[in-house]
C-alpha positions in Angstrom: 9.4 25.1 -69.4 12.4 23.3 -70.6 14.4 26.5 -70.9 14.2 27.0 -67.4 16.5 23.7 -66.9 19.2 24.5 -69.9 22.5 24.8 -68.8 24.5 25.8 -71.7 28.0 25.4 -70.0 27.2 22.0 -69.0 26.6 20.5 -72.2 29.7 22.2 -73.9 31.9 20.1 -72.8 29.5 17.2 -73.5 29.7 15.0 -76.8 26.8 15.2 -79.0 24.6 11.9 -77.9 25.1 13.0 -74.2 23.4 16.6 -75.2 20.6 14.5 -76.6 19.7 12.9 -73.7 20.3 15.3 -70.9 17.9 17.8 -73.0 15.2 15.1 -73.4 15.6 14.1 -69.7 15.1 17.7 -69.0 12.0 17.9 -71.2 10.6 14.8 -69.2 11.0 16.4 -66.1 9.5 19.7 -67.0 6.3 17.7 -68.0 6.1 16.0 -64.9 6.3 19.3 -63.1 3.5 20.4 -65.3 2.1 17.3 -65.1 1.6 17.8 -60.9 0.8 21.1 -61.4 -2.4 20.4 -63.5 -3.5 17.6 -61.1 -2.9 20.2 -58.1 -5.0 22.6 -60.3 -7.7 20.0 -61.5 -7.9 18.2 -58.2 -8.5 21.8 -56.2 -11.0 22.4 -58.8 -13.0 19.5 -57.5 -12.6 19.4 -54.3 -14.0 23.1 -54.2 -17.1 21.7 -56.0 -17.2 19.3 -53.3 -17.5 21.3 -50.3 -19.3 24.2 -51.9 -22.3 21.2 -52.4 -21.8 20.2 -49.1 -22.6 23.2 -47.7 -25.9 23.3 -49.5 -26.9 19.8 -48.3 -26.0 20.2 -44.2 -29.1 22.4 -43.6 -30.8 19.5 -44.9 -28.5 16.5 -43.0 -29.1 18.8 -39.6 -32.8 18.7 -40.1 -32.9 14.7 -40.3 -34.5 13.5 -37.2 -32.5 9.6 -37.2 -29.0 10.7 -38.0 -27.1 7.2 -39.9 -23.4 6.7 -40.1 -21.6 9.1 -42.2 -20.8 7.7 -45.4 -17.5 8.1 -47.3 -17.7 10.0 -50.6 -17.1 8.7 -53.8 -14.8 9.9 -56.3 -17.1 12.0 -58.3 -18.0 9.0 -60.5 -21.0 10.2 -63.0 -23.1 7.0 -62.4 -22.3 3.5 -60.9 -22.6 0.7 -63.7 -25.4 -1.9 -62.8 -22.7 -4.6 -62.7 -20.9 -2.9 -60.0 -23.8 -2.5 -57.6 -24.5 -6.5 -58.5 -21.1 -7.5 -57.4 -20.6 -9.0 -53.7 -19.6 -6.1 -50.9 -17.3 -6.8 -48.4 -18.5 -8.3 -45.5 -16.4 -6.0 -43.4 -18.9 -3.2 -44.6 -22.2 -1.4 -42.3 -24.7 -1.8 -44.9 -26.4 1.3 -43.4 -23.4 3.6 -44.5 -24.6 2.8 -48.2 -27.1 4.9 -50.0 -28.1 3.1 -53.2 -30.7 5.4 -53.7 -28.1 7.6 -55.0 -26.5 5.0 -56.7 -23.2 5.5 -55.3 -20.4 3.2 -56.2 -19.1 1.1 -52.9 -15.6 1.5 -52.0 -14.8 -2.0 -51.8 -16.5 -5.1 -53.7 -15.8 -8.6 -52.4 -12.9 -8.5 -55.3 -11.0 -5.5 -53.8 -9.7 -8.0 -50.8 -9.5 -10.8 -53.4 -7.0 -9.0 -55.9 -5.0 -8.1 -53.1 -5.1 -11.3 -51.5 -3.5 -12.9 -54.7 -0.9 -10.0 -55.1 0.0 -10.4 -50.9 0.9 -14.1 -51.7 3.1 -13.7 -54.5 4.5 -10.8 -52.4 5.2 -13.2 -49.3 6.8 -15.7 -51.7 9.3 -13.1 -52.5 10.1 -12.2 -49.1 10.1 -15.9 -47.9 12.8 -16.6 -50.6 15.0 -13.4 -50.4 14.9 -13.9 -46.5 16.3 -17.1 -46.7 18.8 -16.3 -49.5 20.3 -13.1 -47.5 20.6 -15.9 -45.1 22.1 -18.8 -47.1 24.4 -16.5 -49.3 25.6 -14.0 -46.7 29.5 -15.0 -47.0 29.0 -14.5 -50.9 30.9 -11.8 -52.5 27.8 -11.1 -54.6 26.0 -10.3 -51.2 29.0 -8.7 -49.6 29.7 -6.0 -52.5 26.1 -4.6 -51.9 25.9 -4.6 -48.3 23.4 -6.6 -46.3 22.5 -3.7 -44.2 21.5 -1.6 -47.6 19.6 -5.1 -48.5 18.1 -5.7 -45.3 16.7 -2.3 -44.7 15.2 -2.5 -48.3 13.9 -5.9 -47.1 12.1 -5.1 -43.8 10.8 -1.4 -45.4 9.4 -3.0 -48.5 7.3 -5.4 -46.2 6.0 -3.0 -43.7 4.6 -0.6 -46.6 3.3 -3.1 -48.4 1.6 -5.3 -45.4 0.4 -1.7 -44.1 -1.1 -0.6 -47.5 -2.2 -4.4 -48.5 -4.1 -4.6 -45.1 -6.5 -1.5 -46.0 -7.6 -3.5 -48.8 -8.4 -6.5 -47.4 -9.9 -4.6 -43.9 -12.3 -2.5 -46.0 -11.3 1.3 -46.9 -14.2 2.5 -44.9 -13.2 1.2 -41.6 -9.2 1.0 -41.8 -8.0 3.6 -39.5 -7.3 6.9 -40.6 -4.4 7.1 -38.3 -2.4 4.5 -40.6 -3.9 5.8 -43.8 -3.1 9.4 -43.3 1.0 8.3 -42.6 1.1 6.4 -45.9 1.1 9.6 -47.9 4.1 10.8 -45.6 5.8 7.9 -46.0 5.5 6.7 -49.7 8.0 9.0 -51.3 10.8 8.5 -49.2 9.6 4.6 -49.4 10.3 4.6 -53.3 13.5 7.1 -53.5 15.3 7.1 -50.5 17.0 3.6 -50.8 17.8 4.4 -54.4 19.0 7.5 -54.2 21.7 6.2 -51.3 22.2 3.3 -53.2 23.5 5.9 -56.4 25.9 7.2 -53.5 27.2 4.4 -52.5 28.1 3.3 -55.9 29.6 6.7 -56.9 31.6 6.9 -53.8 32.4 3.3 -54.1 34.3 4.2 -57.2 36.1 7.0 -56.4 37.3 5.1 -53.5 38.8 2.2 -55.7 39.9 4.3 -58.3 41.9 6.3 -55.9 43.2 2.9 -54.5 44.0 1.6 -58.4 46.4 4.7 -59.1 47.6 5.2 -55.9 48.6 1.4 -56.5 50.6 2.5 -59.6 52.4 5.3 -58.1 53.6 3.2 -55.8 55.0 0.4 -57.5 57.2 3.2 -59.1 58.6 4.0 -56.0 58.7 0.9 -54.1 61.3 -0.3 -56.8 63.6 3.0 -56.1 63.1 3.4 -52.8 63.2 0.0 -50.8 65.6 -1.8 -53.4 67.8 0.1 -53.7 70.9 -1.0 -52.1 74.5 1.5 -50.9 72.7 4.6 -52.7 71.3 7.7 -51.9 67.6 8.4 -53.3 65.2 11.6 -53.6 61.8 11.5 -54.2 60.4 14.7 -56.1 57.4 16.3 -53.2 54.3 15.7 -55.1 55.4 12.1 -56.8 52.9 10.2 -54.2 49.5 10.6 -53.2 49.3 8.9 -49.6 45.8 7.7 -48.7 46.8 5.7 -45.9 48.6 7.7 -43.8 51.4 10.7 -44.1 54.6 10.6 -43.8 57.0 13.1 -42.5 57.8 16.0 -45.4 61.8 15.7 -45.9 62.5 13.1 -42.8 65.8 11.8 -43.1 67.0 8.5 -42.2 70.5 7.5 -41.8 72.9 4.5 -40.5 73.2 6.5 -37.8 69.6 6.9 -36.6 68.9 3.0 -37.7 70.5 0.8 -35.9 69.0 -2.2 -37.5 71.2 -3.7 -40.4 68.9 -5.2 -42.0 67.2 -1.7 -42.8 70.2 -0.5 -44.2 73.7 -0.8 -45.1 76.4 0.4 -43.3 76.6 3.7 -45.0 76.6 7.1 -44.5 74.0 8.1 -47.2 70.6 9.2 -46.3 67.3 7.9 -47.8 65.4 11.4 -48.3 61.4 10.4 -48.4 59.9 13.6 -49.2 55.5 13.5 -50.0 53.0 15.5 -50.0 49.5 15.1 -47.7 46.3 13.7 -49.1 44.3 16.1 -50.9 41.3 17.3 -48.4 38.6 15.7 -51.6 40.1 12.4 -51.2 40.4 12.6 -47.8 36.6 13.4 -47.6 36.0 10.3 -49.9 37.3 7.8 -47.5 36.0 9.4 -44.3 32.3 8.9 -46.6 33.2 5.7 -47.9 33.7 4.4 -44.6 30.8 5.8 -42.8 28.6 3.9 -45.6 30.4 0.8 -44.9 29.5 0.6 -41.4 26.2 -1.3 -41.6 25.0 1.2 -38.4 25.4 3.8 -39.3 23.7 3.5 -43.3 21.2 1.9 -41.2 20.8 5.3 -39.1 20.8 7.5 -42.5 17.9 5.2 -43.4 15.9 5.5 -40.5 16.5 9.0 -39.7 14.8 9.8 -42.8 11.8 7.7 -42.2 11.8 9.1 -38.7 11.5 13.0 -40.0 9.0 11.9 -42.8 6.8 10.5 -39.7 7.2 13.5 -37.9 6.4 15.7 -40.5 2.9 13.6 -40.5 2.6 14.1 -36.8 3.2 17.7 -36.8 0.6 18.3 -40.0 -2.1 16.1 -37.7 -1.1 18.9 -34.8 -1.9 21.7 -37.3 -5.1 20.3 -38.5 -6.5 19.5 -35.0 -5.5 22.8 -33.9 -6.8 25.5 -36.8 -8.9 23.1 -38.5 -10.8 20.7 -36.6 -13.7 21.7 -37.8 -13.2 21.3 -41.9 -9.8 19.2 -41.9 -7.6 19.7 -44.9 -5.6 16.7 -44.9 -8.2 13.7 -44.4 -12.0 14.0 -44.1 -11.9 12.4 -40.6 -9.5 13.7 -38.1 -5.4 12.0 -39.1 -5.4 10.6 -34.9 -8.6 9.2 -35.9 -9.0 5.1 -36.3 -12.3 5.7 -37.9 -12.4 5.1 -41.1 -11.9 8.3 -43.9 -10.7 9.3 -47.6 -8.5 11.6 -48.5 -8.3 15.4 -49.5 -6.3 16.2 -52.4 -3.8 18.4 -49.8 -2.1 14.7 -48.7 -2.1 13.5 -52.4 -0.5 16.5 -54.0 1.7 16.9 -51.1 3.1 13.1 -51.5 3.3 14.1 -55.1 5.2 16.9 -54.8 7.2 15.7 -52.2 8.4 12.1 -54.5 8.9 14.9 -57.1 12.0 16.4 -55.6 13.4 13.2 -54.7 13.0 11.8 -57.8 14.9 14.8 -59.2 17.4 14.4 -56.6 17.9 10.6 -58.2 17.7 11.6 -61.6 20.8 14.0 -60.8 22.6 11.0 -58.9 22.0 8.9 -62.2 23.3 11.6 -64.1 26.4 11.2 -62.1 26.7 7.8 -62.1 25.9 7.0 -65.8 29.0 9.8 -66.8 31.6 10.0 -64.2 31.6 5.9 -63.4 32.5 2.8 -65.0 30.6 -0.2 -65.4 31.0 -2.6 -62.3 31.2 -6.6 -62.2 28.3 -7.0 -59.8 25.4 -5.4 -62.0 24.8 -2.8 -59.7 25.0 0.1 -61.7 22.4 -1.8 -64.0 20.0 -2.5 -61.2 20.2 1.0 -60.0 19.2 2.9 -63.1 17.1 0.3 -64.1 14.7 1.6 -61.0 14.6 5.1 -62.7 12.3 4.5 -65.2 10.5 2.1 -63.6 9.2 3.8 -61.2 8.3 7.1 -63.5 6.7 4.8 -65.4 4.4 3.7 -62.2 3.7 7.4 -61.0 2.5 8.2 -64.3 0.1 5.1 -64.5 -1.0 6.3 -60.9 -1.5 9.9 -62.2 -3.8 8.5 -64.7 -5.6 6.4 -63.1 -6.8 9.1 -60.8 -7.9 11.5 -63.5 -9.8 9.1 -65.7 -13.3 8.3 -64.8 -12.8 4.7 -65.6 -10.5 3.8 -63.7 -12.4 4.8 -60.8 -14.6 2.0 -62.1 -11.9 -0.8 -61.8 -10.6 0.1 -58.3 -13.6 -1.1 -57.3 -12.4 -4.7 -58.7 -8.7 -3.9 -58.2 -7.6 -1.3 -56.2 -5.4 1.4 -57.3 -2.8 1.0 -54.7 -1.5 -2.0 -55.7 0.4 0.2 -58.6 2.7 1.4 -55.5 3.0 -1.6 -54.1 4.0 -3.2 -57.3 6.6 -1.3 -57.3 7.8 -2.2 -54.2 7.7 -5.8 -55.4 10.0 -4.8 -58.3 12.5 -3.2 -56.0 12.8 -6.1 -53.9 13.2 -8.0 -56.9 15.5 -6.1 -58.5 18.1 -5.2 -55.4 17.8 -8.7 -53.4 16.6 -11.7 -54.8 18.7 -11.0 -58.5 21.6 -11.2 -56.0 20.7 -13.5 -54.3 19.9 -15.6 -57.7 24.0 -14.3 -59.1 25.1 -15.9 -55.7 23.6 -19.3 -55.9 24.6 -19.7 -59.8 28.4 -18.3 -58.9 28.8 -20.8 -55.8 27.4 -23.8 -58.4 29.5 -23.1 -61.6 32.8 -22.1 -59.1 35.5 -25.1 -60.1 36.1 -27.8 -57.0 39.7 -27.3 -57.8 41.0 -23.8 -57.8 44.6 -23.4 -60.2 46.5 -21.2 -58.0 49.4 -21.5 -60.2 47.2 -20.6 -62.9 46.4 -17.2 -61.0 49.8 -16.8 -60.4 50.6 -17.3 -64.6 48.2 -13.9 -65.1 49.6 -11.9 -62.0 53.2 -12.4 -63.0 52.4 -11.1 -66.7 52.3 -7.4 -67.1 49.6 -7.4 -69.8 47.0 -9.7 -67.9 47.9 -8.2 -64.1 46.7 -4.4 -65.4 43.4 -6.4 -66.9 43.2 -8.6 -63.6 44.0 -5.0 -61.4 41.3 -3.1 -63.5 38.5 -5.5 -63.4 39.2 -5.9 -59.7 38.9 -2.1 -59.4 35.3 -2.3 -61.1 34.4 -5.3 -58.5 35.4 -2.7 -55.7 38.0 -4.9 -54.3 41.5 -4.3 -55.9 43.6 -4.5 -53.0 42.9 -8.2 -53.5 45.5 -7.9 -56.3 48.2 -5.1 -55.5 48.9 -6.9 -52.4 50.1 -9.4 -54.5 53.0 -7.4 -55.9 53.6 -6.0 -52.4 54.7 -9.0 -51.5 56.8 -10.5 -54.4 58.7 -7.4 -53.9 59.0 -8.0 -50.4 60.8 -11.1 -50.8 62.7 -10.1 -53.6 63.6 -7.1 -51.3 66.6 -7.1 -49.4 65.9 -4.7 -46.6 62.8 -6.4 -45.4 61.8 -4.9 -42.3 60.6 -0.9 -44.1 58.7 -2.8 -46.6 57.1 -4.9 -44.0 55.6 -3.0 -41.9 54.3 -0.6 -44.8 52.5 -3.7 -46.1 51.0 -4.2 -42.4 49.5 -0.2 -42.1 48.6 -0.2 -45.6 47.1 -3.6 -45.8 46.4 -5.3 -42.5 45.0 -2.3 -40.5 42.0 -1.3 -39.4 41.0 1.6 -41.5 44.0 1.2 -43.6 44.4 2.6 -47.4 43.9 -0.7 -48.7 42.7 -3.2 -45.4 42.1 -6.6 -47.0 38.7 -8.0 -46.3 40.6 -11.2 -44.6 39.0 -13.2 -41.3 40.7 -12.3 -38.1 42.7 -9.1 -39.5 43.0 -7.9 -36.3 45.0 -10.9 -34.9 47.3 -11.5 -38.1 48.2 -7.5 -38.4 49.2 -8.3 -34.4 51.4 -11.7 -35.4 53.2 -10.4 -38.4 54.0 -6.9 -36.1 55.7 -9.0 -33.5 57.4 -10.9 -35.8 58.8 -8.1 -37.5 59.9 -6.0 -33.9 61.7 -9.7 -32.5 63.1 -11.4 -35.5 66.7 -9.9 -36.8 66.3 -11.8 -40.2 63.0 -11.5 -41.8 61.7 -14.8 -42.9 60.3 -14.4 -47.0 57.1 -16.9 -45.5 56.3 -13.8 -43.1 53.0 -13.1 -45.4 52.4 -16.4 -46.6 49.1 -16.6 -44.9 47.7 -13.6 -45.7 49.1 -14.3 -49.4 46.9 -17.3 -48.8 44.0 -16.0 -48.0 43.9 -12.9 -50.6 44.2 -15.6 -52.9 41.3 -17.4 -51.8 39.0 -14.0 -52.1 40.6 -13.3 -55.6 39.6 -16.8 -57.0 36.1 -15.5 -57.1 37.1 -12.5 -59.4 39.4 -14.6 -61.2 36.6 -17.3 -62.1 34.0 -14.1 -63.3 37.0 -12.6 -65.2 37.4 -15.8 -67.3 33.8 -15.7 -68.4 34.0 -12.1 -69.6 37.5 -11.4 -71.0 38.1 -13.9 -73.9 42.2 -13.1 -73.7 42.1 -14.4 -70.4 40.5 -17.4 -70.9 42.2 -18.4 -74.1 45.7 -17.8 -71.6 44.2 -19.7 -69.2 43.6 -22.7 -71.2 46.8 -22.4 -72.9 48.6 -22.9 -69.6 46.3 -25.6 -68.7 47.2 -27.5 -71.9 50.9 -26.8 -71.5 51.2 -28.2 -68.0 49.3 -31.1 -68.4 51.6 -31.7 -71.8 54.6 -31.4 -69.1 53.3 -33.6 -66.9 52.5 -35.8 -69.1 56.1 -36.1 -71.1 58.1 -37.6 -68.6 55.9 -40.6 -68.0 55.4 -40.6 -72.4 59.4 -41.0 -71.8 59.9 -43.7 -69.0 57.0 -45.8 -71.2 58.9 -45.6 -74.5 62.2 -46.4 -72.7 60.2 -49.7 -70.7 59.3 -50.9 -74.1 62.8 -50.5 -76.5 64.0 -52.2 -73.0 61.5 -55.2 -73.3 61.9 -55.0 -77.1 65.8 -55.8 -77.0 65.5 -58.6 -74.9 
């Protein structure tokens, strides 16, 4: 089966350990296939069984003369064990839908609601706790980097499948409506994938984004240095030396003395500045246009929803099918799916939920492919968290597999039930994607230093060495505009015509929708100040960006702080510096002492 998946010219340009483990992820998912297959196969088996013994017993049921409740079947279980039928029942339960003659296992024991009981209050714990922290730790960067939309929509999802599927458990099986049992088997496989697999996009698109911002950072700073400070000389550009993600400037637009009547712009001269670029490439272009469509915490919210929507309509349309062509023998559910009787389940809805988490899961598997071999490793542990789902929850769809094919376990879900597997998982998502980070922001904001060093900062961004380590770890926290905008404006006060330079840092930086827009309070208003500034002022002040210098230094003490803890260079420099201005500051004083007391002394 595995040879169906081989893709030689893949794995050519692979290195050896990478070729191990794409052929032994391959492998696992041609078991699985075969895996569903055989339960399709086995289930289908049985449930042929099942009706063909049915239709030998409804002469018999028709000739009854007191008709009782119809009774939900059990699952093929050989013989119910004495200490089953001992056990408490729920009291939920019509004692007359029971026929012990047959000693047929009940559905639900008084432990069923008890087990689930337990698991629903650890559950509400968790959701208690990451509510508030989402709450509490909203402003933290640890919160901001993963979007609270993506968070909150994993929150509010996670609680109404597990409430829905925790309340059939506690209700009794036999009367929970099929209505709301039937759309759990719709829903469950976009409930376990969907949020992961968009988190995997997010990520990769994240990266790309920031990687693009990183080089185009570096092409830049080339050119800045030739272009704007340059002084009574003419420059050129090569076409193709910049790779504008920002904006696009005019191919081979000429600018002279002539057509600038500012002097602060230029000199008086009669030589042309020659700016000649090429546009953005139509890939990166369609990396920002995503990147800021999953930003928006509407529209990710949409993408989520609309995909839950069409899941629930498929269910709808399915009931419509049923109703229509097989109301008399359904295939889905053994009651009618508008019914709010209670029923159990075909093996049509099981293998079709199967089937259906199957493709998804393969559609996440190829996003973690992605992710593990075109990304780096970030600063916020997401990449971590979101891989670490993977084999989690192939882990819990195999156990749930199982535990529908072996006899015994039909036993135990009659103690605890078999859906709490699925809704484990959920607990383990929630766990995983919003109360760890939640748990990273509470120990950041308690170990961050009262005092921030800003000179300190200042000691690693002025160093070449440290500024690249500073500008690439800032990249892999998804934020390093925090840090070029630093060198944009040292060279704009070093600069000496200011007013080109300035309003390049204000669409670059301080735009909505920019290349680079800082993630600053009240952007709007400061990219409004600094514009009129820079159309009414002759002489540029060098303080026109001091408080958006400020400020990007207030979001880059975070990053600073983490860097410290992971890059030993770093923090040996920084405690270098620490110990060298406290030995400066503490010299003079050392000096005025010793000259008090050879004073004192003479006298």
């Amino acid at each position: 089966m595995s040879i169906l998946f081989s893709s030689k010219p893949l794995l050519q340009s692979r290195s050896t350990w990478q070729q191990r483990y794409l052929r032994q992820v391959l492998d696992l998912l041609s078991a699985l296939i075969i895996a569903t297959i055989s339960f399709g196969l086995y289930t289908l088996d049985d449930v042929s069984a099942e009706q063909h013994h049915d239709t030998q017993t409804e002469s018999n049921r028709n000739s009854t003369t007191q008709q009782t409740p119809p009774s939900i079947p059990s699952q093929s279980l050989p013989s119910c064990p004495e200490w089953i039928l001992t056990l408490p029942r729920v009291p939920f339960k019509d004692p007359s839908a029971l026929n012990s003659t047959a000693r047929e296992c009940p559905f639900d024991t008084i432990f069923v609601p008890i087990s689930t009981g337990i698991f629903l209050l650890m559950y509400l714990l968790l959701v208690v706790a990451c509510a508030f922290g989402l709450f509490w730790k909203r402003q933290n960067a640890h919160i901001k980097a993963r979007t609270s939309a993506g968070m909150v929509f994993t929150l509010v999802n996670s609680v109404c499948f597990v409430l829905g599927l925790a309340s059939r458990f506690i209700a009794g099986r036999e009367v929970y409506p099929c209505l709301l049992y039937s759309v759990c088997f719709f829903v469950i496989p976009a409930n376990m994938t969907v949020t992961s697999a968009m988190r995997f996009l997010t990520l990769y698109i994240q990266f790309k984004v920031n990687l693009l911002k990183a080089n185009y950072f570096k092409e830049m700073e080339k050119v800045h240095a030739t272009v704007f400070c340059k002084t009574r000389e003419s420059v050129v550009i090569p076409s193709g030396t910049l790779s504008t993600l920002g904006g696009e400037f005019n191919e081979k637009q000429t600018v002279s003395t002539g057509q600038l009547k500012d002097s602060n712009i230029l000199d008086n001269t009669n030589s042309p500045l020659l700016l000649t670029t090429h546009k953005m490439k139509d890939r990166e272009r369609l990396y920002f246009k995503i990147h800021s469509l999953l930003s928006s915490h509407g529209i990710c919210t949409f993408l989520l929803l609309l995909v839950v929507i069409a899941h629930v309509n498929l269910w709808f349309w399915a009931g419509v099918i049923e109703n229509t062509f097989f109301s008399e023998r359904p295939i889905f559910m053994k009651e009618s799916m508008f019914s709010f009787k209670g029923c159990a389940a075909t093996f049509v809805p099981s293998f079709m939920s199967l089937s259906l988490f199957f493709i998804y899961f393969v559609v996440e598997c190829i996003c973690a492919f992605i992710l593990i071999f075109k990304t780096d490793k970030d600063t916020w542990n997401m990449k971590k968290e979101a891989l670490l789902l993977i084999p989690i929850q192939f882990i819990l769809t195999v156990c749930y597999v199982t535990s529908e094919q072996v006899v015994y376990f039909g036993y135990l879900d009659r103690i605890v039930p078999k859906g709490l597997i699925i809704m484990t998982y959920s607990a383990i998502e929630l766990f995983i994607t919003v109360f760890l980070p939640v748990c990273y922001a509470i120990h950041t904001d308690r170990t961050k230093p009262v005092c921030t060093f800003q000179n300190e900062l200042e000691m690693i961004l002025n160093q070449q060495e440290t500024f690249e380590i500073l500008l690439d770890f800032s990249r892999k926290s998804y934020c390093p505009e925090s840090v070029t905008i630093f060198r944009e404006i040292d060279k704009y006060k070093k600069c000496k015509h200011k007013k080109q330079l300035a309003l390049y840092i204000v669409e670059t930086y301080l735009s909505e929708g920019g290349a680079e827009e800082l993630n600053l309070p009240n952007v709007v208003a400061i990219h409004e100040e600094i514009l009129f500034k820079i159309h009414t002022c002759d002489m540029l002040p060098d303080t026109l960006f001091d408080e958006v210098y400020l400020l990007s230094m207030q979001n880059l003490t975070d990053i600073y702080n983490r860097l410290k803890k992971q890059n030993p260079k770093i923090k040996e420099m920084a405690e270098q510096w620490k110990n060298q201005t406290i030995t400066t500051q503490i010299q003079p004083f050392q000096n005025e002492s010793t000259k008090a007391m050879l004073f004192y002394s003479s006298r």
